[in-house]
C-alpha positions in Angstrom: 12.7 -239.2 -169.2 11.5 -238.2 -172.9 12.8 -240.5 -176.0 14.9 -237.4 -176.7 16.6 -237.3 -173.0 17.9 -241.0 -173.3 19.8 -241.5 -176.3 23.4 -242.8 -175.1 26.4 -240.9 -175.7 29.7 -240.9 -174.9 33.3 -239.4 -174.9 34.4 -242.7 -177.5 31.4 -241.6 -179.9 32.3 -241.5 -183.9 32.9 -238.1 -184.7 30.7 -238.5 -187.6 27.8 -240.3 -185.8 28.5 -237.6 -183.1 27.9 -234.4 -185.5 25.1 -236.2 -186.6 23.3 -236.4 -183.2 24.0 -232.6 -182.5 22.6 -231.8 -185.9 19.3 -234.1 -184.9 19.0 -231.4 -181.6 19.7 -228.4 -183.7 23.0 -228.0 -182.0 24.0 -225.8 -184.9 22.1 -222.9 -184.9 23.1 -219.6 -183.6 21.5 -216.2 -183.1 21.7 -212.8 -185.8 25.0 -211.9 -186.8 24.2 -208.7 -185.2 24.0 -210.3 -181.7 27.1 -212.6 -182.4 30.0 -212.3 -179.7 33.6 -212.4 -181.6 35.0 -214.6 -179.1 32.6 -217.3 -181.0 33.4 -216.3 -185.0 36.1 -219.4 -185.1 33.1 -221.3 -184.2 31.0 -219.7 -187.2 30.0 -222.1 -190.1 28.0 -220.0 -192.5 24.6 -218.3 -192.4 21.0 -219.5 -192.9 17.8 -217.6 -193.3 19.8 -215.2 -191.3 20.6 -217.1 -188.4 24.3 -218.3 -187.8 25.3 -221.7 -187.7 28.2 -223.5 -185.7 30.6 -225.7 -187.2 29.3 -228.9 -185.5 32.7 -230.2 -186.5 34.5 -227.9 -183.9 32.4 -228.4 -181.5 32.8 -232.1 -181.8 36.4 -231.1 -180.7 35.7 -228.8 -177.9 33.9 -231.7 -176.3 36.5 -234.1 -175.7 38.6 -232.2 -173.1 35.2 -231.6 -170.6 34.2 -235.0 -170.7 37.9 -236.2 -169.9 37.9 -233.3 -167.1 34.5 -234.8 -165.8 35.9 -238.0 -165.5 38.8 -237.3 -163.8 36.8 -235.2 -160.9 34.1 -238.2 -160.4 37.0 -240.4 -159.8 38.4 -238.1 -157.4 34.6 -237.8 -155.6 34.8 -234.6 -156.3 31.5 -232.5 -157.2 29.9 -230.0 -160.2 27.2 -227.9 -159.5 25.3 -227.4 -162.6 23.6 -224.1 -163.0 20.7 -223.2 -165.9 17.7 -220.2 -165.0 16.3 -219.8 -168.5 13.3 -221.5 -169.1 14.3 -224.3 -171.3 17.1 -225.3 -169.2 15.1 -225.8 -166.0 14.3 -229.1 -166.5 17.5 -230.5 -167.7 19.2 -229.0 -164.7 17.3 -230.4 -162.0 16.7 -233.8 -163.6 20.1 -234.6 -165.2 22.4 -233.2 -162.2 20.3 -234.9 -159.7 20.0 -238.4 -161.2 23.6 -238.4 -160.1 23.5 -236.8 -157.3 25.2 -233.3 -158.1 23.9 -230.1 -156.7 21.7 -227.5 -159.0 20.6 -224.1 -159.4 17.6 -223.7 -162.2 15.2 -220.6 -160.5 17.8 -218.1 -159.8 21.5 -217.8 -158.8 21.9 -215.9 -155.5 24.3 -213.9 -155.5 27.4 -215.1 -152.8 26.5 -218.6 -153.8 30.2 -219.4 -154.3 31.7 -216.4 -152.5 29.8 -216.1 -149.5 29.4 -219.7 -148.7 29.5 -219.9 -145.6 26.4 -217.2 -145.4 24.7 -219.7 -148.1 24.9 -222.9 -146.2 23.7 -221.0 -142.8 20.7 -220.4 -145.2 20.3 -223.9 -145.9 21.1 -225.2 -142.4 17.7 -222.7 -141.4 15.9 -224.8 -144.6 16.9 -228.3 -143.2 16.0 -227.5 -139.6 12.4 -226.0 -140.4 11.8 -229.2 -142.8 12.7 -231.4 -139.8 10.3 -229.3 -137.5 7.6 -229.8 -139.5 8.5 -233.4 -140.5 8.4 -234.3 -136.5 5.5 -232.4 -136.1 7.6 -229.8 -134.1 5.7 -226.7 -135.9 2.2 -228.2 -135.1 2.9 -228.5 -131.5 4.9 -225.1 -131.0 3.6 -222.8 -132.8 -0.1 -221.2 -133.9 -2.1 -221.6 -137.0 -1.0 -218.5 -138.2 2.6 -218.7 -137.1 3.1 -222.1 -139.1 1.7 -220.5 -142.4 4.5 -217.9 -141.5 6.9 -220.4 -141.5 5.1 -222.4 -144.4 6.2 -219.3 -146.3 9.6 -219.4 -145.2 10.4 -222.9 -146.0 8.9 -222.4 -149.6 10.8 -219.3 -150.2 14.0 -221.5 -149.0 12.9 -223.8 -150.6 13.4 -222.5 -154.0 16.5 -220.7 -153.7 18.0 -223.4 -152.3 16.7 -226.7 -152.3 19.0 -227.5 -155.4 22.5 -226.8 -153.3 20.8 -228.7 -150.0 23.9 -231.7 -150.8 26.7 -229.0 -151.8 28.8 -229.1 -148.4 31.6 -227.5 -149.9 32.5 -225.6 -152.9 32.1 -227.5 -155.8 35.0 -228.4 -157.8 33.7 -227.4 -161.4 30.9 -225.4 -162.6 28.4 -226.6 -165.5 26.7 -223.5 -167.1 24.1 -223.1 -169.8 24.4 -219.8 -171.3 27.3 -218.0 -169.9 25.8 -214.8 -170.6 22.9 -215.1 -168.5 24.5 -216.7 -165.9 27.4 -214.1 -165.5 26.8 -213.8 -162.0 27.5 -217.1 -161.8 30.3 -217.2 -163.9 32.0 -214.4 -162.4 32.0 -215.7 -159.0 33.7 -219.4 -160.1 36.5 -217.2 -161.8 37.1 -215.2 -158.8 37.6 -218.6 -156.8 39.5 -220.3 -159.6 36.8 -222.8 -160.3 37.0 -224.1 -163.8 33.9 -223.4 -165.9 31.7 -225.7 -168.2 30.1 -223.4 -170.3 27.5 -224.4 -173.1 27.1 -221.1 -175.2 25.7 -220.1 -178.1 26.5 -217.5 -180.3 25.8 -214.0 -177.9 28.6 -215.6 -175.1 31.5 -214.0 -174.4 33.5 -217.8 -174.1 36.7 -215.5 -173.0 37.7 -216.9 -169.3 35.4 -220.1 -169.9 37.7 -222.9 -169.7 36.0 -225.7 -171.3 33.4 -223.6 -174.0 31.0 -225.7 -175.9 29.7 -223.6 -178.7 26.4 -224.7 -179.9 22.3 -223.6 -179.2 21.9 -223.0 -175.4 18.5 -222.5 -176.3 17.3 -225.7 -177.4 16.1 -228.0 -174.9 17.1 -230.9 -177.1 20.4 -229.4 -177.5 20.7 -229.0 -173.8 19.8 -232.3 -173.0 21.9 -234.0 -175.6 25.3 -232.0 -174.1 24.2 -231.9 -170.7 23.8 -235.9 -171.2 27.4 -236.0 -172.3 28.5 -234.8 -169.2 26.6 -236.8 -166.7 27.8 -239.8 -168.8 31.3 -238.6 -168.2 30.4 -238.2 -164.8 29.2 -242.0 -164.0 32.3 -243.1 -166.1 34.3 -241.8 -164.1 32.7 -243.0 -161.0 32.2 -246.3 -163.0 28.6 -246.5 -163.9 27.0 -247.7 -166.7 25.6 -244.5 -169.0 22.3 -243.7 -169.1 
């Protein structure tokens, strides 16, 4: 990881020390006022150089009840599947959820992911058996030159739809979002299924319906990596690990 992905944090942190590390990732700013969503003007501080900023001191508070809700699902083995498709969120997303072995989506959501499981995982099932194949040597043996690049296709296509939800056996019992706006697909679906919803979400998200909102810049990688660290530490505290 970068110097910026490893600074140790915590649910016990000093509120002061902890504003203090969000204002280090730029956690405060916001968009325009004229893209701001009024679900987030509680979370409105003031206004600089026309961008909005958050009251970090709010969103100090909004953390506390995810991180407890994290820990409390690790305990019970339970799982998250974190979800993140812009750009700057890619890499947090697939690094963070997997160093603890929680499933991801960072390329695109497909739509059913939650509410047509069962379609999903046949998808996945068809990804796992052509790895295998080819693994064995299967593919080599059974099918043509041309027929394996066919196939080589296949896998890669599955590959990147799915390779992220390969460990997610059944529904997961929270959802970690960066930017509920983009992801409203994804959203929408965990709401229809009653699974609660993690959202980090800057100024432009609707937070209604989100159960555990955390207002600050969703388009910061720093700032992504500084929450999303929060709640992997919460995560291996529950499970009783040592944070990273």
């Amino acid at each position: 990881m970068e110097e910026q992905h490893t600074t140790t944090v915590g649910a016990s942190a000093d509120p002061s020390a902890l504003m203090k590390q969000m204002f280090e990732v730029g956690a405060q700013y916001g968009y325009k006022r004229s893209r701001r969503h009024p679900s987030v003007a509680p979370f409105i501080y003031g206004v600089k150089n026309q961008v909005e900023i958050f009251d970090l001191e709010r969103t100090a508070e909004l953390l506390a009840a995810p991180l407890a809700f994290v820990a409390k699902i690790a305990g019970e083995g339970k799982k998250i599947l974190f979800v993140g498709t812009k750009h700057e969120a890619q890499e947090a997303v697939r690094e963070l959820a997997s160093f603890i072995d929680m499933p991801w989506v960072c390329v695109r959501w497909i739509g059913g992911t939650l509410t047509n499981f069962p379609e999903i995982r046949s998808r996945v099932a068809r990804l796992e058996e052509l790895r295998g194949q080819r693994e064995s040597g299967d593919l080599a043996a059974k099918y043509t030159k041309k027929e394996r690049l066919l196939i080589d296709h296949e896998i890669n296509r599955l590959e990147k739809n799915f390779s992220g939800i390969i460990s997610m056996k059944e529904k997961p019992a929270a959802l970690f979002v960066v930017d509920p706006g983009k992801e409203h697909t994804a959203v929408k679906e965990a709401r229809q299924l009653g699974i609660p919803v993690i959202g980090l979400a800057s100024s432009d998200c609707d937070i209604r319906g989100i159960e555990f909102p955390l207002v600050a810049n969703d388009s910061s990688r720093a700032s992504i990596f500084f929450f999303m660290q929060h709640i992997v530490n919460a995560y291996r505290k529950g499970r009783s690990e040592k944070p990273l």
